[in-house]
N, C-alpha and C positions, 0 to 999 in steps of 0.2 A: 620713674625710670627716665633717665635722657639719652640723646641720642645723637652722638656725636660722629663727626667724619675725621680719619686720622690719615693721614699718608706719611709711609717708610720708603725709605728707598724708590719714591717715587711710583709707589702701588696707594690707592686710597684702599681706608677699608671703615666699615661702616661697624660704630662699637657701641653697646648698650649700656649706661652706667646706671647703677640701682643705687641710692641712697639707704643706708643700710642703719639701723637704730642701735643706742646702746642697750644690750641687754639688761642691765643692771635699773639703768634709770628712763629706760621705755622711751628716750628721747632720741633723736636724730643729732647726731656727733660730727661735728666740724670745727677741727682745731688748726684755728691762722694765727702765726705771731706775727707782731708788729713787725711791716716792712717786709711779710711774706709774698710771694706768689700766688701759693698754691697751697690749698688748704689740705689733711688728711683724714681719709675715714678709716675705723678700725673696719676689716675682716670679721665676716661672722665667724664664720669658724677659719680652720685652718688649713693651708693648702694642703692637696691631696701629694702625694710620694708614691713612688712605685717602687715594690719591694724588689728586689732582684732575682733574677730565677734560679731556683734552689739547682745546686749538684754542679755546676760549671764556674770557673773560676779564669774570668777574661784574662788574668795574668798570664794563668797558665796556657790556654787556646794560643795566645800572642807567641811562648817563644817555644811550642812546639805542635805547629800545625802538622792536620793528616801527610801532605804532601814532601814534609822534609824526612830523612831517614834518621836511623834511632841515633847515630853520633855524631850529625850533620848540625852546624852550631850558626843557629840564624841571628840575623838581623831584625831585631825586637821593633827598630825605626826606621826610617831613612837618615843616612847621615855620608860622613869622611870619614875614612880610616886615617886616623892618627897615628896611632903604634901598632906593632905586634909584636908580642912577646914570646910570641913560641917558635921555631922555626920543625922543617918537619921533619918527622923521629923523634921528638920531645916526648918524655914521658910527662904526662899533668898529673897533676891531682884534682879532684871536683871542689869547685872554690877559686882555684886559681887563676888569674887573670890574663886572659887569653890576648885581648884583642880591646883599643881604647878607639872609641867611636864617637867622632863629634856629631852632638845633633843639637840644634839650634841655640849652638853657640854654648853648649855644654860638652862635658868631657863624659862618655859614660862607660864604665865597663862591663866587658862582657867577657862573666865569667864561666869553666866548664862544670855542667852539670852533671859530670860524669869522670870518673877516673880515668885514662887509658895511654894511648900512642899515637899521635898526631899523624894521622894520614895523609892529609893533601890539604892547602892551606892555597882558598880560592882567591883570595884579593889581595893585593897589595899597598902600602902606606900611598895615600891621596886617592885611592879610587872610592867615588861614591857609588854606595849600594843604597838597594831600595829595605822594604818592611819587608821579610823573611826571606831574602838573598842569606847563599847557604855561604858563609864567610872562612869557616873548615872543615872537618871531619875528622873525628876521632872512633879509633876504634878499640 
C-alpha cells in the first residue's frame, strides 16, 4: 500500500493507494503505453451503487410539494418567464401548455396537470421565479 498526499481546491488530503493483482494470473497489473504518464490498475471488484428508495418518485415530490395547493401549478426550476399561454378564465385541458420557462438557457414547458379554469395567473412574461414559485392556479 502507498501513501500519497493530494490537494483539491487547496485542502490537502492524505490517500492510501493498494496495488491490487490480477485475479486471473495472480500477478500485479500495470498497463503504461508508450509516451504515457500514468499507468492503470484494474478494480477488484466493482463500484458499489446505491439503490434508490422504494415508493418516492423525486419527479413527482419536485412538481407537487406538501406546501403548494391541489391546482397551484409550480416552478419545477428557477428560471424567466418566456410566454404564457393562458390568460385567466381560460378553460385548459391537462397536457396543455400553460406557461414556457427559460432555465439555463433552455425553453421548458410547463404543462397542466389537471383539466379546469384558470383562476389567477401569478407572474408575468420576464419575471424570475424561483423552484416551486406557484406560477398559477387552476381550479
Amino acid at each position: 500500500m502507498k501513501k500519497f498526499k493530494v490537494e483539491v481546491d487547496g485542502e490537502e488530503f492524505i490517500v492510501k493507494v493498494e496495488e491490487m493483482e490480477n485475479e486471473e494470473s495472480g500477478k500485479s497489473e500495470h498497463k503504461t503505453s508508450p509516451g504515457s504518464r500514468s499507468s492503470s490498475v484494474e478494480p477488484k471488484s466493482k463500484a458499489k451503487t446505491t439503490a434508490p428508495k422504494p415508493g418516492k418518485d423525486p419527479q413527482i415530490e419536485m412538481e407537487t410539494p406538501a406546501e403548494i395547493g391541489d391546482g397551484d401549478v409550480a416552478a419545477p426550476m428557477p428560471g424567466s418567464i418566456l410566454e404564457i399561454n393562458v390568460k385567466k378564465g381560460d378553460t385548459v385541458s391537462e397536457g396543455d401548455i400553460l406557461i414556457i420557462l427559460e432555465a439555463m438557457k433552455m425553453e421548458n414547458e410547463i404543462i397542466a396537470d389537471q383539466s379546469g379554469t384558470v383562476k389567477d395567473i401569478k407572474v408575468k412574461v420576464g419575471d424570475s421565479v424561483d423552484t416551486e414559485d406557484t406560477l398559477l392556479v387552476i381550479e
